[in-house]
C-alpha positions as CSV (number, residue, x, y, z in Angstrom):
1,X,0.0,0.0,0.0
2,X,1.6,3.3,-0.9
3,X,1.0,6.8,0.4
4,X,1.9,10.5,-0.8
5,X,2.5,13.5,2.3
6,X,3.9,16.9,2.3
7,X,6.5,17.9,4.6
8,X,4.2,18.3,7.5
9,X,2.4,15.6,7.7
10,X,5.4,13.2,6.8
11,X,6.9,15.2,9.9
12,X,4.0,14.3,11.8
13,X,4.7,10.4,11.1
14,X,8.2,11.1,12.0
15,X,7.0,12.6,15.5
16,X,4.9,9.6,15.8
17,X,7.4,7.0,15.2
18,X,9.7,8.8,17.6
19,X,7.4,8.0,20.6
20,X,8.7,3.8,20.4
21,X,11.8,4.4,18.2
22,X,15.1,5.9,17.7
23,X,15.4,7.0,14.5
24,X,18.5,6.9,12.2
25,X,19.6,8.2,8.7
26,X,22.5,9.4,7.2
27,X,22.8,13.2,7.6
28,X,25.0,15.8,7.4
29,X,27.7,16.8,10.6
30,X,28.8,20.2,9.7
31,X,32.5,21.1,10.2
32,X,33.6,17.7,10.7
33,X,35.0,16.5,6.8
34,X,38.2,15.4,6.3
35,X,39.5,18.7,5.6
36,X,39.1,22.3,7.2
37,X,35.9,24.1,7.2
38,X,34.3,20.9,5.0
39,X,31.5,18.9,5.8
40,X,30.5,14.8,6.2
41,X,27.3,12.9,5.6
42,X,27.1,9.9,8.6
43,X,24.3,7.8,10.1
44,X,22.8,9.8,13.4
45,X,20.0,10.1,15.1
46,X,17.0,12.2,13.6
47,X,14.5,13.8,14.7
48,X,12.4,14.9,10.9
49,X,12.7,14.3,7.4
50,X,14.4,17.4,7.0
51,X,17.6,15.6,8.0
52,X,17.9,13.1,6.0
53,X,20.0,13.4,3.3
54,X,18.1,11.9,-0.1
55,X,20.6,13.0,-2.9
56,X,24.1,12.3,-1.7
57,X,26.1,9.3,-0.9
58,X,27.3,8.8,2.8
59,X,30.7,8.5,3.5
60,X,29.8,5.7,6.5
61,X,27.4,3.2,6.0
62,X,24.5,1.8,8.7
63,X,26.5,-0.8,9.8
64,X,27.6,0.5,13.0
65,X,24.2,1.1,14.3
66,X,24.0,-2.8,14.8
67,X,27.6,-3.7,15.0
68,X,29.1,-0.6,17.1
69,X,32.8,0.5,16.1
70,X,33.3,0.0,19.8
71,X,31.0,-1.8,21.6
72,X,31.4,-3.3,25.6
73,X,30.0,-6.6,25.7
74,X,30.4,-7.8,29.5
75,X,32.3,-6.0,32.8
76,X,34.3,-8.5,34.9
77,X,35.7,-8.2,38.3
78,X,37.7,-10.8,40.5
79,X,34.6,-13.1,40.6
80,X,31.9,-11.5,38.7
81,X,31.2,-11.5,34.6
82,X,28.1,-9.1,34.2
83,X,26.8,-8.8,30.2
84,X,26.5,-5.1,29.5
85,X,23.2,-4.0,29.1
86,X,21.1,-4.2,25.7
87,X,19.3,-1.1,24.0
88,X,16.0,-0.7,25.2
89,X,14.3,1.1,22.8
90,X,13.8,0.0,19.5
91,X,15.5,1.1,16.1
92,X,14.2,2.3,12.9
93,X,17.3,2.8,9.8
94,X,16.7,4.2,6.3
95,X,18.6,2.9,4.0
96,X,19.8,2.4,0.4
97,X,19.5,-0.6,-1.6
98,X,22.9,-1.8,-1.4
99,X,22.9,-1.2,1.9
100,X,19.6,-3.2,2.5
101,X,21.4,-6.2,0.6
102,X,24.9,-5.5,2.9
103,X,22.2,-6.5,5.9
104,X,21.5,-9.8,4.1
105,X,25.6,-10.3,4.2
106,X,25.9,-9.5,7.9
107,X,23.2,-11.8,9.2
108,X,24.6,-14.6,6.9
109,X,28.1,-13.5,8.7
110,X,26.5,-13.0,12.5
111,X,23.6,-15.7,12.8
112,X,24.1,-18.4,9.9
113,X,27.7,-19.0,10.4
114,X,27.6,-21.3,13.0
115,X,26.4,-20.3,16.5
116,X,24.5,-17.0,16.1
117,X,26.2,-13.9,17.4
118,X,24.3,-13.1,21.1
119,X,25.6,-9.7,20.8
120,X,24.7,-8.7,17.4
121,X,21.3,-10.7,17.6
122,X,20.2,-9.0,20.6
123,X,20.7,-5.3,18.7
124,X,19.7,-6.6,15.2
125,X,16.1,-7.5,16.5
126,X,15.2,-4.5,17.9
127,X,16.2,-2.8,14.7
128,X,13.7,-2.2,11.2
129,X,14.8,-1.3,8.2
130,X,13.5,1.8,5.9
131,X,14.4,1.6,2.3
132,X,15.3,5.1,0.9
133,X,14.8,5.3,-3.0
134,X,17.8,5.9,-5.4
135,X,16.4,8.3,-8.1
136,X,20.2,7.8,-9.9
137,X,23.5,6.3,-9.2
138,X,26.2,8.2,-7.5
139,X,29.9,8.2,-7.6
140,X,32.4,5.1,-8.1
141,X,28.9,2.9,-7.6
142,X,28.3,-0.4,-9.1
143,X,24.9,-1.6,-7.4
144,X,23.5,-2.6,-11.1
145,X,26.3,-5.6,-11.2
146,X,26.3,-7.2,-8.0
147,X,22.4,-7.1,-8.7
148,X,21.5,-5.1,-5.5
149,X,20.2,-1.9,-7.1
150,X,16.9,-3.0,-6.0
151,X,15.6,-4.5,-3.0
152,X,11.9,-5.7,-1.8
153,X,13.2,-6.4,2.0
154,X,11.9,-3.3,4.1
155,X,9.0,-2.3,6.3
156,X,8.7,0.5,4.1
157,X,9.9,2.8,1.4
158,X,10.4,6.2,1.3
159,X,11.3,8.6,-1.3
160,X,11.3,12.4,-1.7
161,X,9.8,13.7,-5.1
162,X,10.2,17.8,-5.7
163,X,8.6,18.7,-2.2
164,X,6.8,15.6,-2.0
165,X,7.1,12.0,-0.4
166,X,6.0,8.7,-1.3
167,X,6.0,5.7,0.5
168,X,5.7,2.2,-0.1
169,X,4.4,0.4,3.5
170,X,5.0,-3.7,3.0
171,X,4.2,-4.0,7.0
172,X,0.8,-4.2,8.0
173,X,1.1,-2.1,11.3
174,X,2.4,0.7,9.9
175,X,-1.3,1.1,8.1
176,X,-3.1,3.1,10.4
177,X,-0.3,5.4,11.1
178,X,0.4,6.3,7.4
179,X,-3.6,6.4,6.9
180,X,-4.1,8.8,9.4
181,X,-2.0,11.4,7.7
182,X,-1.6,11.0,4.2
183,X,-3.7,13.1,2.3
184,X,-3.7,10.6,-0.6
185,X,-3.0,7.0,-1.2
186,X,-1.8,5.1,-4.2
187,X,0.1,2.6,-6.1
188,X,4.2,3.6,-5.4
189,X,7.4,2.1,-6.7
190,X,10.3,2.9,-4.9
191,X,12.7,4.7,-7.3
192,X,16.4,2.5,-8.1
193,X,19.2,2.6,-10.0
194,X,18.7,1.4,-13.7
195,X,22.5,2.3,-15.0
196,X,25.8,2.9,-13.4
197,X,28.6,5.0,-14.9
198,X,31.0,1.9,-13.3
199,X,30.6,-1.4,-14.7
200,X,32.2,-4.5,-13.3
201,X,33.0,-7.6,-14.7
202,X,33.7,-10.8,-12.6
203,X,34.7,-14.0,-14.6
204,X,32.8,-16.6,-14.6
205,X,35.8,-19.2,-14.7
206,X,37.6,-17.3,-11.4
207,X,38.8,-19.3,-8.9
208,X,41.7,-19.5,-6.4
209,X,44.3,-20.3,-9.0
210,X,44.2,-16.2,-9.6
211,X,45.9,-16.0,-6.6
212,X,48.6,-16.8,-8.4
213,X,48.7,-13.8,-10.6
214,X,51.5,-11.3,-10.6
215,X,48.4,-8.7,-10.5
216,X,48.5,-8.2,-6.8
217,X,52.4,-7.2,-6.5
218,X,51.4,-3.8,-7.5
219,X,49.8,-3.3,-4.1
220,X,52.6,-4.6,-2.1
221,X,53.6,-0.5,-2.8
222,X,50.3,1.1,-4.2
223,X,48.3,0.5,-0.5
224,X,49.7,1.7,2.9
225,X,47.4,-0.3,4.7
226,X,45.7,2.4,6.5
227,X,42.2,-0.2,6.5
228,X,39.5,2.5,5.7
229,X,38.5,0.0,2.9
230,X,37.4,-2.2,5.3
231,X,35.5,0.9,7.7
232,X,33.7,2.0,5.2
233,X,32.4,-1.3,3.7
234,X,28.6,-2.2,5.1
235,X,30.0,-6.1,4.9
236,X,33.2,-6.4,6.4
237,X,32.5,-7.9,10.1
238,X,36.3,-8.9,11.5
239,X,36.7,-7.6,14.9
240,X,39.1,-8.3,18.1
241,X,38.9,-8.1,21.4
242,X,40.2,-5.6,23.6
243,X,40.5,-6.0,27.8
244,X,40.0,-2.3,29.7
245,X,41.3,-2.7,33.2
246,X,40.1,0.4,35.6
247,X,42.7,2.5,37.4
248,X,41.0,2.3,40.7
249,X,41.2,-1.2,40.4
250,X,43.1,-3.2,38.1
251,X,41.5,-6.8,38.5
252,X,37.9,-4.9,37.1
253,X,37.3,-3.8,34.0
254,X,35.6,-4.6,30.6
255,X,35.8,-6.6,27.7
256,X,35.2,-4.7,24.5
257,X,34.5,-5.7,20.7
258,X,36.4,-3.5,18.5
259,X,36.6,-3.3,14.8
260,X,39.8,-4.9,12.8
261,X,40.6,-4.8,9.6
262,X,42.4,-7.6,7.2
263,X,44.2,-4.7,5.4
264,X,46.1,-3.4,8.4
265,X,49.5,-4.5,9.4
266,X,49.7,-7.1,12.4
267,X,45.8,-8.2,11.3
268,X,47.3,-11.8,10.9
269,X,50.0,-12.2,13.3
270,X,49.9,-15.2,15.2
271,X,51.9,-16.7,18.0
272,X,55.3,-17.1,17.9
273,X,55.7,-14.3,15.7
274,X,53.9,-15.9,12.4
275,X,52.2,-14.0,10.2
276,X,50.3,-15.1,7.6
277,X,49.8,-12.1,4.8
278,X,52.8,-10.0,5.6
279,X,52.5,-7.7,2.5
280,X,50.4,-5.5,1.2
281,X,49.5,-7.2,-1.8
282,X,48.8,-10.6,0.1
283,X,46.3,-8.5,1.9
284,X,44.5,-6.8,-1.1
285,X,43.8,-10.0,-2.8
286,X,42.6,-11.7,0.7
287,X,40.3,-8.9,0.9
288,X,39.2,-9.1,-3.1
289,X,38.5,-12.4,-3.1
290,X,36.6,-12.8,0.2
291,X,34.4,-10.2,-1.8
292,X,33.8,-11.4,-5.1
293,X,35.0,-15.1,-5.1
294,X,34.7,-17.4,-2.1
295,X,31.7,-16.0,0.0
296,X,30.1,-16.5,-2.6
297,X,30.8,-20.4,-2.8
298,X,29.8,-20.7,0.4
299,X,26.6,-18.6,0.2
300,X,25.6,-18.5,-3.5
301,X,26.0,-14.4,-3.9
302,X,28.8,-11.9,-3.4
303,X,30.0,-10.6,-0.7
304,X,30.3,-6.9,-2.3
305,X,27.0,-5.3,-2.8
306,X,28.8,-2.6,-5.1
307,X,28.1,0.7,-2.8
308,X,31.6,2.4,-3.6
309,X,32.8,3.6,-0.6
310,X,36.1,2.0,-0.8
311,X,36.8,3.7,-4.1
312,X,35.2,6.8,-2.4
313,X,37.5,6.9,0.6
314,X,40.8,5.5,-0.7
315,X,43.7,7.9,0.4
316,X,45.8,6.1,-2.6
317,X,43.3,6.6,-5.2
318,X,42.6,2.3,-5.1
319,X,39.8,1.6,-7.0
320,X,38.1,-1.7,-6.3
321,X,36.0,-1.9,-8.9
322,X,39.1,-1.4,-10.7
323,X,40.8,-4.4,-9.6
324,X,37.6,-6.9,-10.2
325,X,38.1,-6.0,-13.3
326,X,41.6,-7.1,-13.5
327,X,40.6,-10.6,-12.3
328,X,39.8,-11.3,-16.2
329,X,42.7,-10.8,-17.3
330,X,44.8,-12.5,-14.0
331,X,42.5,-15.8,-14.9
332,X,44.0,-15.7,-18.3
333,X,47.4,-15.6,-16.8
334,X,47.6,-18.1,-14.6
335,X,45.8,-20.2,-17.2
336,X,48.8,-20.3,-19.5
337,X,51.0,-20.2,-17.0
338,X,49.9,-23.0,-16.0
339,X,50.1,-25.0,-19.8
């Protein structure tokens, strides 16, 4: 069922919703870019439509809203564990497409991958999902693809049209709510992405012999393995565990989950002082084919769901889409290498 508001009375649905949720979208922090006097578009809490940003990219996806950057899990003393206590109220997220489809990735990651994730489950299902409309593709994106340009998995859709918004309500109990302060209903369609300006190409014949391809020594100098890749990619979930031991007393403290990236130096240091991918390039084409190769094995779709923000955010001008589209060529290589 579909529905078309102004600005008031979609702000009066807002208000509404506020009263059981938190409400989060990406929106702009003034003063707070990379560079002097510039500004950055993150996921925060809002309080009206007016803050959500509909026609730019952010630089950060949703993910952190239900897998923190930083998140205590339990306090401990001498003879005491204590989890840390859970979100009470609930959580409402609008989203893109890709994103929506990076959410499919996380829960295949969190709670199908052997025992689910207590942690992550607990926040993930007090949490519903918004889709926001993509009228057209933005920078370095390649939704179209990795097929995840469009996406029916949402309570509802909303999208903003001149002054106008339309939204797309797939859960019953939002009805009466939406009915109450529409001023018309009708048929709507979330908008999506048709075309991108980046096009990929994954082979159909890759497998791990690309490994072997010289194509991955040119990132042994090209990346300085700084790991925003993996910070600003909706589907990367590695983490590690960090112990905070209180001043006052240094047998109490807290156990914290903290993201980790593969690209960083030390990621795969092991006892003894092992280390399995030691350079740069060893790292990239971990990372490349977790993506695009052997997640999906295991799962039957890609890990990568084409969003950009590695390209976006890349201090050495890396382009990932880039490098999928080497893997053509790397295939042929270790192919006749191999005759």
């Amino acid at each position: 069922m579909g529905f078309k508001f102004v600005k008031s009375e979609i702000n009066t649905v807002f208000s509404e919703l506020k009263n059981g949720y938190r409400l989060f979208a990406p929106k702009i922090f003034e003063g707070t870019g990379h560079f002097s006097d510039t500004d950055v578009i993150l996921y925060g809490e809002i309080s009206n439509v007016d803050e959500i940003v509909f026609d730019k990219k952010s630089q950060f996806s949703f993910k952190e809203i239900i897998f923190p950057v930083s998140e205590t899990i339990f306090y401990f003393t001498e003879k005491d564990i204590k989890n840390a206590d859970e979100e009470k109220k609930k959580t409402i997220v609008f989203l893109r497409s890709c994103d929506l489809h990076s959410l499919k990735r996380l829960d295949a990651m969190y709670l199908a991958n052997g025992p689910e994730d207590f942690y992550y489950k607990r926040l993930r299902d007090k949490v519903e999902f918004v889709l926001i409309g993509c009228k057209e593709s933005f920078e370095n994106c390649f939704c179209v693809d990795m097929n995840t340009n469009k996406s029916e998995n949402y309570s509802f859709s909303i999208d903003k049209r001149n002054d106008e918004y339309y939204v797309d309500c797939k859960d019953d109990k939002w009805d009466n709510l939406f009915k109450s302060n529409s001023n018309q209903e009708m048929d709507v369609e979330p908008d999506y992405v048709i075309e991108n300006v980046v096009r990929v190409n994954i082979p159909e014949n890759l497998s791990i012999e690309v490994s072997k391809s010289t194509m991955w020594n040119e990132y042994n100098t090209r990346c300085i393995d700084c790991g925003r890749c993996n910070f600003v990619c909706p589907t990367c979930t590695c983490f590690t565990m960090q112990d905070i031991f209180y001043t006052d007393n240094g047998k109490a403290g807290e156990r914290r989950r903290v993201w980790a990236s593969c690209m960083v130096d030390g990621f795969t240091d092991v006892a003894g002082g092992g280390s399995y991918r030691q350079k740069n390039g060893q790292r990239m084409r971990f990372k490349v084919l977790h993506k695009v190769l052997d997640y999906k094995q295991r799962n039957g779709y890609h890990m990568c769901t084409g969003c950009g923000r590695c390209d976006d955010v890349c201090p050495e001008y890396i382009s990932f889409s880039n490098t999928i589209n080497k893997l053509e060529m790397a295939m042929k290589e270790v192919s006749e290498n191999g005759k």
